[in-house]
C-alpha positions as CSV (number, residue, x, y, z in Angstrom):
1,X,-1.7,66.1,-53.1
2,X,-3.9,62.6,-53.6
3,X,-7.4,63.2,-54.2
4,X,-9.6,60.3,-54.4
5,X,-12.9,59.3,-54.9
6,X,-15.0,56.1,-53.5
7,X,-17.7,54.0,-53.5
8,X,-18.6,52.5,-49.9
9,X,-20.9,49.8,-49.3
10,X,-22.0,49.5,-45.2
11,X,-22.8,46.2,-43.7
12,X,-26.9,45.7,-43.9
13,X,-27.9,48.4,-41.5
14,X,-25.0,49.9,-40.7
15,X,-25.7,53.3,-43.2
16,X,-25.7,55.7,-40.2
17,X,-22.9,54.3,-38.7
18,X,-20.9,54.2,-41.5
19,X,-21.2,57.7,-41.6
20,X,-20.5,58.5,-38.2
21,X,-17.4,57.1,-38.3
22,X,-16.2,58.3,-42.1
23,X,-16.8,61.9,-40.9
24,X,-15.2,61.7,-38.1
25,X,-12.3,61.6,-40.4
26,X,-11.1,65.0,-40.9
27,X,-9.7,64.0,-44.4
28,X,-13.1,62.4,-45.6
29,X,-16.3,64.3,-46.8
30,X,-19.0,62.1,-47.2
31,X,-22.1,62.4,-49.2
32,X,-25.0,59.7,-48.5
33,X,-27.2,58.4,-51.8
34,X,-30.0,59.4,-51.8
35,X,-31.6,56.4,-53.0
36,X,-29.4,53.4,-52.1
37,X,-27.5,52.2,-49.3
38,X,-24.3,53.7,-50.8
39,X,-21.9,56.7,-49.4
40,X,-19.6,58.7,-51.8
41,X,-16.2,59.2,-50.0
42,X,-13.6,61.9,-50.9
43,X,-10.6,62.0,-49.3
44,X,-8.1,64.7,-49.7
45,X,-4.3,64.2,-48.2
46,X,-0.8,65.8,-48.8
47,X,1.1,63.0,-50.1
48,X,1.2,58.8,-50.5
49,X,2.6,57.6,-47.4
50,X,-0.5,60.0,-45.3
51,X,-3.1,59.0,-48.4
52,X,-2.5,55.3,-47.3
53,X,-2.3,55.7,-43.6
54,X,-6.2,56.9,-44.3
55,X,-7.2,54.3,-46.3
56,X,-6.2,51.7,-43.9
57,X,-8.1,53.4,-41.2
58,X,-11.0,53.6,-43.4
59,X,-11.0,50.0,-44.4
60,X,-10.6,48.7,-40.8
61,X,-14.2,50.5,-40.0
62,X,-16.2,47.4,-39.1
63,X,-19.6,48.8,-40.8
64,X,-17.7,49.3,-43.9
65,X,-18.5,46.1,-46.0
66,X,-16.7,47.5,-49.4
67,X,-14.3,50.0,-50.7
68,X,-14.1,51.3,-54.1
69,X,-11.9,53.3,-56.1
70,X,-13.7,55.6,-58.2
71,X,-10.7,58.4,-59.7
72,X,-8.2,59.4,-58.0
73,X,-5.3,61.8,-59.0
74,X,-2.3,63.1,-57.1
75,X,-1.0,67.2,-57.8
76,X,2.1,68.3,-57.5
77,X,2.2,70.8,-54.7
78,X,4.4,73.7,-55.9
């Protein structure tokens, strides 16, 4: 089960829509910064091929301006 964590950097004025569309994601929870135009993006999926089928959709978001990998770890579902 990937679990990853990222940085993500909106266009200049494009915050609230940025956010909009990440949680419209059921797979994302996003959590604005308080004091810079910055969103903290967790995604949770049940394996690789699903974990990059969401990134991909997350990257093609046009307000999105950067993605970045923070952590990310993958458990073994038992």
């Amino acid at each position: 089960m990937p679990i990853k964590s990222y940085l993500a950097h909106p266009h200049e004025g494009k915050k609230s829509e940025l956010v909009q569309a990440l949680t419209s994601i059921s797979s994302c929870e996003v959590i604005p910064a308080e004091n810079n135009d910055l969103l903290i993006v967790i995604t949770e999926t049940t394996n690789n091929t699903e974990d990059n089928i969401l990134k991909e959709k997350i990257e093609a978001i046009e307000s999105l301006k950067l993605l970045a990998m923070v952590s990310g770890f993958d458990t073994p579902i038992k």
